[in-house]
C-alpha positions in Angstrom: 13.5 -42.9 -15.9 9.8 -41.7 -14.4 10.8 -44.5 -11.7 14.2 -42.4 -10.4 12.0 -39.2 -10.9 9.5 -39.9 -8.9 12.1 -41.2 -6.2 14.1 -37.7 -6.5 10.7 -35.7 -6.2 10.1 -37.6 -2.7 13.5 -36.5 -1.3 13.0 -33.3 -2.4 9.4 -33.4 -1.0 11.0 -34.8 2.2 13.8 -31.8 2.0 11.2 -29.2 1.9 9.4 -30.7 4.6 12.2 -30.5 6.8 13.9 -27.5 5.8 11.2 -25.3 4.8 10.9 -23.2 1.7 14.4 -23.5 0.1 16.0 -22.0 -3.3 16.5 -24.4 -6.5 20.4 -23.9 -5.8 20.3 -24.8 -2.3 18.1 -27.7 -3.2 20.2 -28.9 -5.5 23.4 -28.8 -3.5 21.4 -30.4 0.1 20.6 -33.5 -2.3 23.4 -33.4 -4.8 21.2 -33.4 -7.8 21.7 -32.6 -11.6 19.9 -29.9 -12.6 18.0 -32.2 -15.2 16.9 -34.3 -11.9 16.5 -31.4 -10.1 13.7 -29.5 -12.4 12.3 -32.6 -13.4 11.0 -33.6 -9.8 10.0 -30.2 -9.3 8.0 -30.1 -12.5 6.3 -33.7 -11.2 5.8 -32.3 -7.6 4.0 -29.4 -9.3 1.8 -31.2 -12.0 0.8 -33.0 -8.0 0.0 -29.4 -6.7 2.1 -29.9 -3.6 4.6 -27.0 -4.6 4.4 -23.7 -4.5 7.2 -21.9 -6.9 8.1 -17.8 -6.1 10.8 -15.9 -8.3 12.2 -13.4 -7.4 14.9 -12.2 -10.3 16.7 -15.0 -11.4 16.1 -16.6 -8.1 13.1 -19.6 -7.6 12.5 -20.5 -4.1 10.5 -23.6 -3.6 8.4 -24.7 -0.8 5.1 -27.3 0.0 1.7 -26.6 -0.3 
């Protein structure tokens, strides 16, 4: 399992990159995630500190450090 998780937080690493600070729902619809696959590369990208997370209501936007 940490294998695939660290393979999903590279493509969304490589998203962000490309695309630029983009909300958890558009994230997980440009990469066709679960939301368990989803959070859980976030959460590794974070513990990495190359992540930056803003909320704004019920609304987390996600972008590189």
């Amino acid at each position: 399992m940490m294998n695939r998780i660290g393979m999903d937080a590279g493509r969304v690493w490589q998203q962000l990159e490309a695309g630029g600070e983009m909300t958890t729902g558009a994230l997980k619809k440009a990469l066709d995630l679960s939301p368990f696959a989803l959070y859980a590369a976030i959460g590794w990208l974070a513990r990495e500190d190359k992540i930056y997370l803003v909320r704004s209501g019920n609304r987390i936007s996600v972008g590189l450090k």
